[in-house]
C-alpha positions as CSV (number, residue, x, y, z in Angstrom):
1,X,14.4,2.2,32.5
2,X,10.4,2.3,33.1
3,X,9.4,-1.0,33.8
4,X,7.4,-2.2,30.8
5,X,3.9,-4.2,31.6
6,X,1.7,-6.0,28.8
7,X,-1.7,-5.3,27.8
8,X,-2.5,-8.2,28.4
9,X,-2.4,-7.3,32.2
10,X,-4.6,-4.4,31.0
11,X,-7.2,-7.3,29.1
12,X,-7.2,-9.0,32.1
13,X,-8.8,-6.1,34.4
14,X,-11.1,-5.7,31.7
15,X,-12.4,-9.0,32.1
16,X,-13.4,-8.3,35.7
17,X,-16.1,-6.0,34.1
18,X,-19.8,-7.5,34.5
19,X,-22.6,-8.1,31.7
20,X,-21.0,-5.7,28.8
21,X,-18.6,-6.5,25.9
22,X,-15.6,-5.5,27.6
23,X,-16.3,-8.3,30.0
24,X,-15.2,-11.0,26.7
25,X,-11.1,-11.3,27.2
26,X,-9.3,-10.5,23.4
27,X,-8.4,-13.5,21.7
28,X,-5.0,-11.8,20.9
29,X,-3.1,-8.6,22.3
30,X,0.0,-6.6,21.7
31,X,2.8,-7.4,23.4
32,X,4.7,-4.6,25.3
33,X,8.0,-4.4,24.4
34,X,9.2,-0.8,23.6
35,X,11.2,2.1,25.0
36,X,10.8,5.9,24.1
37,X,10.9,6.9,20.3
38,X,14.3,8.6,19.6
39,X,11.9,11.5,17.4
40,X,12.2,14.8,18.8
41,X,10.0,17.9,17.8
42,X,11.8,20.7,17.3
43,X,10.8,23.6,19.6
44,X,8.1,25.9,18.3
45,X,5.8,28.2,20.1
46,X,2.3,26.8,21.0
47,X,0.1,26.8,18.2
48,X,-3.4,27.4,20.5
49,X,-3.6,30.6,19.8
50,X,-4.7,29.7,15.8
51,X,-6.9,27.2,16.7
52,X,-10.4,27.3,16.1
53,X,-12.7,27.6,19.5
54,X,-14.1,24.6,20.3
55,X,-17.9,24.6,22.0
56,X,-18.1,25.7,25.5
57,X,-19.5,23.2,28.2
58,X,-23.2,24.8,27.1
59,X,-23.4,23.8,23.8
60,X,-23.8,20.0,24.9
61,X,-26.4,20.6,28.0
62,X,-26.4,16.9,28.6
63,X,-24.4,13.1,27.6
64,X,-25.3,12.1,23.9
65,X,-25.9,8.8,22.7
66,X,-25.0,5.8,22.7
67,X,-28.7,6.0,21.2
68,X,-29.4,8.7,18.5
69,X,-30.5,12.1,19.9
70,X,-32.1,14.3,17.0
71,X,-30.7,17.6,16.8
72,X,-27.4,16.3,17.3
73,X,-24.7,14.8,15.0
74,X,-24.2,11.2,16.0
75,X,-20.8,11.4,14.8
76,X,-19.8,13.9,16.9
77,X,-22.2,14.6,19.7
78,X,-22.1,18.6,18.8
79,X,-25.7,20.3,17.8
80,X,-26.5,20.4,14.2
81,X,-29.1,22.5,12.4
82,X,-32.2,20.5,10.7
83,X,-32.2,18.9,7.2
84,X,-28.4,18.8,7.5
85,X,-28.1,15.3,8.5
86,X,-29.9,13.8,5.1
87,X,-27.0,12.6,3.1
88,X,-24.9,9.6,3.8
89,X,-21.5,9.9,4.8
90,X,-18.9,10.4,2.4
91,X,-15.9,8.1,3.3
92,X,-12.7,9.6,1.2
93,X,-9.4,7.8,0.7
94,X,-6.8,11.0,1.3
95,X,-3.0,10.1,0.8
96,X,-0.4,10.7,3.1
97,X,2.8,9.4,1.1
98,X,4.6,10.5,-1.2
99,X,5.5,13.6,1.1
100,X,4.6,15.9,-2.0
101,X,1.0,15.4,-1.2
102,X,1.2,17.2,1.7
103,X,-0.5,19.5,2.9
104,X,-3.4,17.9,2.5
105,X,-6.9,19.7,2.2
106,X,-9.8,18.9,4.4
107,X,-8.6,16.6,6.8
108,X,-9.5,19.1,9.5
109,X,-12.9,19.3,8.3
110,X,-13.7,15.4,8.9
111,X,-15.9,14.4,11.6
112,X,-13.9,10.8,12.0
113,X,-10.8,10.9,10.2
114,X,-9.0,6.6,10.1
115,X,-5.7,5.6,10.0
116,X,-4.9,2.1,8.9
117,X,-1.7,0.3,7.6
118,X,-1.2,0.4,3.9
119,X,1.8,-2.2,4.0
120,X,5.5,-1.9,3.6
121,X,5.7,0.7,6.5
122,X,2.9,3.5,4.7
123,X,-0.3,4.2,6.2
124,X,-3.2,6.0,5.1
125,X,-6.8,7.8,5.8
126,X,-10.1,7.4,5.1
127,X,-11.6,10.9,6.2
128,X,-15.7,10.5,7.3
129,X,-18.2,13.8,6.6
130,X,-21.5,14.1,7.5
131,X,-23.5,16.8,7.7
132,X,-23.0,21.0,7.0
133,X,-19.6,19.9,5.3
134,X,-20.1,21.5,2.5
135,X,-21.1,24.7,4.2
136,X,-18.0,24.7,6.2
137,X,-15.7,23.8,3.2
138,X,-16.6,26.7,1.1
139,X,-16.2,28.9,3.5
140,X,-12.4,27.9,4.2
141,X,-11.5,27.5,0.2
142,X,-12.2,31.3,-1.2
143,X,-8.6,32.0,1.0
144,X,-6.6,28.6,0.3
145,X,-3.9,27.5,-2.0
146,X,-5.4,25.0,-3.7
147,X,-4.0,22.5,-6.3
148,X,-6.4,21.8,-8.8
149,X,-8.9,24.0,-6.5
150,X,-9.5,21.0,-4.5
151,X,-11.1,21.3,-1.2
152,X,-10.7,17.4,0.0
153,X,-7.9,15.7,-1.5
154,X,-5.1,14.2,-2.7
155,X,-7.5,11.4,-3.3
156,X,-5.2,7.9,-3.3
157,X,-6.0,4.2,-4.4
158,X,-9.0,2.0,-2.1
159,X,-8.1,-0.5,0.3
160,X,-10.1,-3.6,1.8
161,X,-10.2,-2.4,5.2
162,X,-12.2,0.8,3.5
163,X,-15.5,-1.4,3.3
164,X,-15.2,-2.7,7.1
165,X,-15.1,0.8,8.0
166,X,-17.9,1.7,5.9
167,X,-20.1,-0.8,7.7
168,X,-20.3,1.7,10.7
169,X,-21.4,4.4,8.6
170,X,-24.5,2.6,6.6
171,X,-25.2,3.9,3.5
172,X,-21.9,5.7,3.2
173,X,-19.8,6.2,-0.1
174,X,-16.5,5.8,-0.6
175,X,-14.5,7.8,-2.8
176,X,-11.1,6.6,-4.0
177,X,-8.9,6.9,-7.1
178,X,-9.8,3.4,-8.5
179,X,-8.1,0.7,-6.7
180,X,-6.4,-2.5,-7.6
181,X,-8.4,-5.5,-9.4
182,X,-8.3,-7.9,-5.9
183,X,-9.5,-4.7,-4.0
184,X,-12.0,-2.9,-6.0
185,X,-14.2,-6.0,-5.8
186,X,-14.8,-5.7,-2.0
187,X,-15.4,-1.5,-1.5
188,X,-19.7,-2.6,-1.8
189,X,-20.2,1.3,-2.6
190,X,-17.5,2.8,-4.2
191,X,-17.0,6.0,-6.8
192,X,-13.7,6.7,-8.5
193,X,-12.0,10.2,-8.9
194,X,-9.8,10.3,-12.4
195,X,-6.3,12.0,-11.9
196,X,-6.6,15.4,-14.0
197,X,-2.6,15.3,-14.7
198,X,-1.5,12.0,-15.8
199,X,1.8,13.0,-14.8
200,X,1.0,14.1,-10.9
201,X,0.1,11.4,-8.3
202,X,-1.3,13.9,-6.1
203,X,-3.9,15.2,-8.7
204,X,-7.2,13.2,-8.0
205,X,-9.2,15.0,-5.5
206,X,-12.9,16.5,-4.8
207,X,-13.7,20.4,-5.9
208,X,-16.6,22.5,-4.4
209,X,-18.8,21.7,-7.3
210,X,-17.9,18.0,-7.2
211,X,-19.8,17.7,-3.8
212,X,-23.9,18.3,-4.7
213,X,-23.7,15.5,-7.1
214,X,-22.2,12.9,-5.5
215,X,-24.2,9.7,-5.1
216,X,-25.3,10.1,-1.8
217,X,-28.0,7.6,0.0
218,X,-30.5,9.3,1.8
219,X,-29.1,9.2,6.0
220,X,-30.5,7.4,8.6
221,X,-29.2,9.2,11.3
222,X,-30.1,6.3,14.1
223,X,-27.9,4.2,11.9
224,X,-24.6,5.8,12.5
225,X,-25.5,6.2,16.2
226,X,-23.4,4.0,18.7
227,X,-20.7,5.9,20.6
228,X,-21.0,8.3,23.6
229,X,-20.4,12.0,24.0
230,X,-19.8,14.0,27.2
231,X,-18.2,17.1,28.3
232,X,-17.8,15.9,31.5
233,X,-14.5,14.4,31.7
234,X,-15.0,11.0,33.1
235,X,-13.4,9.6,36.6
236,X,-10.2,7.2,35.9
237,X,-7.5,7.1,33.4
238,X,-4.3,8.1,33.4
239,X,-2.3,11.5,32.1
240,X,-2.3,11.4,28.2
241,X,-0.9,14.3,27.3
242,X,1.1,12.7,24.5
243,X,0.8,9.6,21.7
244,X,3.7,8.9,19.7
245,X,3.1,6.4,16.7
246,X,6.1,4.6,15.0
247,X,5.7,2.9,11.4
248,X,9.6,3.3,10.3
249,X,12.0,6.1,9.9
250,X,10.1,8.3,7.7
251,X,6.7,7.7,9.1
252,X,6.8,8.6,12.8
253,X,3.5,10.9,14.0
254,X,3.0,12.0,17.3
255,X,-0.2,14.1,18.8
256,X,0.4,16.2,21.9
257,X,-2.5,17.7,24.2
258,X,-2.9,21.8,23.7
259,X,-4.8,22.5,27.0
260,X,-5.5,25.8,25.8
261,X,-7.9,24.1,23.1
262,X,-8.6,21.0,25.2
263,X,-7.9,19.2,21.6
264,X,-4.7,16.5,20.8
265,X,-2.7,18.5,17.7
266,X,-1.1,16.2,15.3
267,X,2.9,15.8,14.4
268,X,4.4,13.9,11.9
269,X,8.5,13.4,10.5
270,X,9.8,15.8,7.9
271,X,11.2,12.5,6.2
272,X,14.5,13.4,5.9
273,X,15.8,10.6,8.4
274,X,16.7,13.3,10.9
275,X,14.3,12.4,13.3
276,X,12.6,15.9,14.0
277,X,8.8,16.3,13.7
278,X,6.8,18.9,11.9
279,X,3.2,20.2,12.5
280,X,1.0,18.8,9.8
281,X,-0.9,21.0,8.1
282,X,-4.6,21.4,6.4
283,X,-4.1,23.3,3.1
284,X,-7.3,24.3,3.8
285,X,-6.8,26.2,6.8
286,X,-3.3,27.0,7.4
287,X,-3.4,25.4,10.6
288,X,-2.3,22.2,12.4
289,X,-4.4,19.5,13.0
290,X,-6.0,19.5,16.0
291,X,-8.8,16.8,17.1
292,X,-10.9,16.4,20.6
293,X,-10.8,12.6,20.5
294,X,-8.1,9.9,19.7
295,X,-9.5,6.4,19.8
296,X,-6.4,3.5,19.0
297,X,-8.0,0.5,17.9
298,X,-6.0,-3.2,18.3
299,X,-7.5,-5.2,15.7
300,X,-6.3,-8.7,14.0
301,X,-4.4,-7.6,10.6
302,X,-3.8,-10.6,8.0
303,X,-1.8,-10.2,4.8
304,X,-3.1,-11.2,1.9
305,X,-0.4,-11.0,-0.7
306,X,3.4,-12.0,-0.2
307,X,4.0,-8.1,-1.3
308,X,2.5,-6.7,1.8
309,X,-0.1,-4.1,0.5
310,X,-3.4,-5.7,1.0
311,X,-4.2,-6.2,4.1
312,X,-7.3,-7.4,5.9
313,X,-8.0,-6.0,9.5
314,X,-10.9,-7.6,11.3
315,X,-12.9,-4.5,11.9
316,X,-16.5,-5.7,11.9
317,X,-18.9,-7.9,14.3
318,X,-15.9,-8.1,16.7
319,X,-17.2,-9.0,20.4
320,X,-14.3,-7.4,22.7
321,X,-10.7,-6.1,21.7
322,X,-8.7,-3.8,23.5
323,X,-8.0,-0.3,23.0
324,X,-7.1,3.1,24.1
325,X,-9.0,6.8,24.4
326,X,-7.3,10.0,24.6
327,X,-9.3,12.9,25.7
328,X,-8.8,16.3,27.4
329,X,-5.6,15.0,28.7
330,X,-6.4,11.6,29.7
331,X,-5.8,8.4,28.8
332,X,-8.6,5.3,29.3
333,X,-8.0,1.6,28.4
334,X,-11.2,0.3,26.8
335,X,-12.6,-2.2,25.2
336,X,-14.0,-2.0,21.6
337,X,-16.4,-4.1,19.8
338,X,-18.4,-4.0,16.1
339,X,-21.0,-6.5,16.9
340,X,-24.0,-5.3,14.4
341,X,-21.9,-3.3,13.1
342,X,-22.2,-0.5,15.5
343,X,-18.8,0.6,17.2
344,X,-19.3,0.8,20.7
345,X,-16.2,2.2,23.4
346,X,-16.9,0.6,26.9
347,X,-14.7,1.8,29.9
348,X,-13.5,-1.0,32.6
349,X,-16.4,-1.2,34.7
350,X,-18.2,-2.1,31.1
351,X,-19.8,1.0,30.8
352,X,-20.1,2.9,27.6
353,X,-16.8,5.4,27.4
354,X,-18.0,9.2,26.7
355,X,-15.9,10.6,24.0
356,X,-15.6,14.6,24.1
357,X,-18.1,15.9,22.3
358,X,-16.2,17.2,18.6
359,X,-14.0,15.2,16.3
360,X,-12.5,11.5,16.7
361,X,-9.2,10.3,14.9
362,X,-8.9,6.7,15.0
363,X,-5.7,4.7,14.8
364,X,-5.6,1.0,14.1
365,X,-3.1,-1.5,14.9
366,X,-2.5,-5.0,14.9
367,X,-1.6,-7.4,17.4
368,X,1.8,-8.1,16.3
369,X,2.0,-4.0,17.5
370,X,3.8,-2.9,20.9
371,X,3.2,-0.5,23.4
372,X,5.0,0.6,26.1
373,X,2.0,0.7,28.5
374,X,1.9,4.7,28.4
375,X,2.4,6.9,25.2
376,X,4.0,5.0,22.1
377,X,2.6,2.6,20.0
378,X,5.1,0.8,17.0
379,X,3.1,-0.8,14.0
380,X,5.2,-4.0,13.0
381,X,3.8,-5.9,10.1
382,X,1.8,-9.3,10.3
383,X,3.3,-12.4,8.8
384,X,3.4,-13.0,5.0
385,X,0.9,-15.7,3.7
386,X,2.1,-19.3,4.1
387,X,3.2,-20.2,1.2
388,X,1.8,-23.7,-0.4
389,X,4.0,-25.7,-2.2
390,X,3.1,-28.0,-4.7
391,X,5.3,-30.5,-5.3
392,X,6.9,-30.9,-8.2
393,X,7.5,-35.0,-10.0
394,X,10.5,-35.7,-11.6
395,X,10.1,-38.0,-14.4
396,X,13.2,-40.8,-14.0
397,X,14.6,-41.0,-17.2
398,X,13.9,-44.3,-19.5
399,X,16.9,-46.4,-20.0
400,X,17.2,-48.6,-23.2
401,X,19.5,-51.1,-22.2
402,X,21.6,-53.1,-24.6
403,X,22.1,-57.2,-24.8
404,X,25.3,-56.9,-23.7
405,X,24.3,-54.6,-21.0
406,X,21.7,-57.3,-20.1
407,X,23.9,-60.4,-20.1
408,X,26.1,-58.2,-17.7
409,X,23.7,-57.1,-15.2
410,X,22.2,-60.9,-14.9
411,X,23.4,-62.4,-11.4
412,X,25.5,-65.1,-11.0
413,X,24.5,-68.3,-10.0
């Protein structure tokens, strides 16, 4: 068996680094504690071929960001035409459970797609677009099956750590199908989507149409700036060709590295408890999802009632926590941190880490989460809220007591 080793020991090299936010040690980290996942993928032929291009070396001439470089979208580093960037983000809450919402549509078109914990072993995403979205979307729907001709969707209920997210992308809305009374209080700017078929979870969603009249902020492009993009691959790391991520038995993903694309496609459980994994699909497209950059977050998650499905995960104004980047078949330890609510991606040495210029999937776990110091990463749940009692006074019973009773009970001399 591999000799397992903490991330703490990782932490700890990280706090050799000089003058930058990875120098600040974690308060908490995941302990390492796992073997191999027993999923297999059944074998299936190598789905590069279908995969979209992505931009050669010369459409990025030089590093982009950490600072905002006009002409280029912040989120993603790759050039973008003018008067594109003048909308907001749109932040939209896309189901992944039941399994009859799946396929989804128009995961693949999100510059950042999340992933967080939903409680009781579920997780979620909250899918980021800025930019020529729309264009791209209407070209890929005139050929798609789509349910209720929706082009982004199933759309699914809000969740608290939706507005902590939100705080990187300023101005940004987030679209949800309503969400529960203690939630819906803290999503700051928030629309909701009505279910067309009360009898369908899965029929809440965003059409073509729907998209021009959203209520879109005017962008500040600088705003959302913060991470680095280069197509330079940088100097360290490890091999990360594979990242396997383990909820329970019916929700086990996996992304392996297609080095014919240079991107990380995504895999996910057929949840039928027989361990195999499936491509998973954009309805939109036909084709797997495939993304250039996957960021895993360790962040502190807190429960906040005894059912487990609200959950608060310390996202924003964090100094350092520690983390992991995937790209073009590497794997980096970094360190992450929120301060002004900018996300920022720092390698070892403290420098900012250069994500491949394209599309980031982040995935967020909490430090009660293990991982085995190379390729998988199990979620295991925060405690439930400590419970108060109040105690409870037992009023002793008034006795009437009788003369008799009286003359009885007097002592004797």
């Amino acid at each position: 068996m591999k000799k397992s080793w903490t991330v703490l020991a990782v932490a700890l090299g990280l706090l050799a680094a000089a003058c930058q936010p990875s120098a600040q040690q974690p308060s908490a980290t995941p302990t390492v504690r796992l073997a191999r996942p027993s999923a297999t993928r059944p074998a299936q032929p190598s789905p590069s071929a279908t995969l979209s291009p992505t931009p050669p070396p010369s459409a990025t001439p030089r590093p982009v960001g950490p600072a905002y470089f006009p002409g280029y979208n912040p989120l993603t580093g790759l050039p973008i035409g003018p008067g594109l960037l003048r909308r907001a983000p749109l932040l939209v809450s896309i189901t992944n459970f039941p399994p009859s919402a799946r396929p989804q549509a128009g995961l693949s078109q999100a510059d950042h797609v999340w992933e967080t914990s939903i409680g009781q072993g579920l997780t979620r995403f909250l899918a980021v677009y800025f930019g020529d979205y729309p264009q791209r979307l209407s070209e890929l729907a005139p050929g798609a099956d789509l349910p209720y001709d929706f082009v982004i969707g199933p759309i699914r209920s809000g969740r608290v750590v939706f507005d902590d997210i939100r705080a990187f992308y300023p101005g940004g809305l987030i679209v949800t199908r309503a969400a529960s009374a203690q939630v819906l209080p803290e999503l700051g700017k928030q629309l909701t989507v009505n279910a067309l078929n009360p009898d369908d979870v899965n029929s809440a969603g965003l059409r073509l149409a729907d998209l021009p009249g959203l209520p879109l902020d005017p962008a500040q492009p600088a705003s959302y700036a913060g991470l680095s993009f280069d197509h330079r691959i940088p100097a360290g790391g490890s091999p990360g060709l594979e990242l396997s991520l383990i909820y329970n038995l019916f929700a086990q993903f996996q992304w392996t590295y297609d080095s014919a694309s240079g991107r990380y496609l995504r895999w996910q459980d057929m949840v039928d408890g027989n361990g195999q994994l499936g491509p998973q699909i954009d309805r939109l497209t036909g084709q797997q999802l495939a993304f250039d950059n996957l960021v895993v977050l360790f962040a502190d998650h807190k429960l906040q009632n005894l059912e487990g499905t609200i959950i608060e995960i310390e996202l924003r104004f964090v100094p350092a926590r520690f983390g992991l980047v995937f790209r073009d078949g590497r794997r980096y330890p970094i360190t992450w941190s929120s301060e002004r609510s900018a996300l920022r991606l720092f390698d070892e040495d403290g420098r900012p880490l250069a994500l491949r210029p394209g599309q980031t999937f982040f995935e967020v776990f909490g430090f009660e989460s293990t991982w085995d110091g190379e390729s998988v990463v199990r979620y295991h749940s925060p405690p439930l809220p400590t419970l108060t009692i109040t105690p409870t006074f037992t009023v002793s019973p008034t006795v009437t007591v009788t003369p008799t009773e009286t003359a009885s009970a007097t002592p004797e001399p």
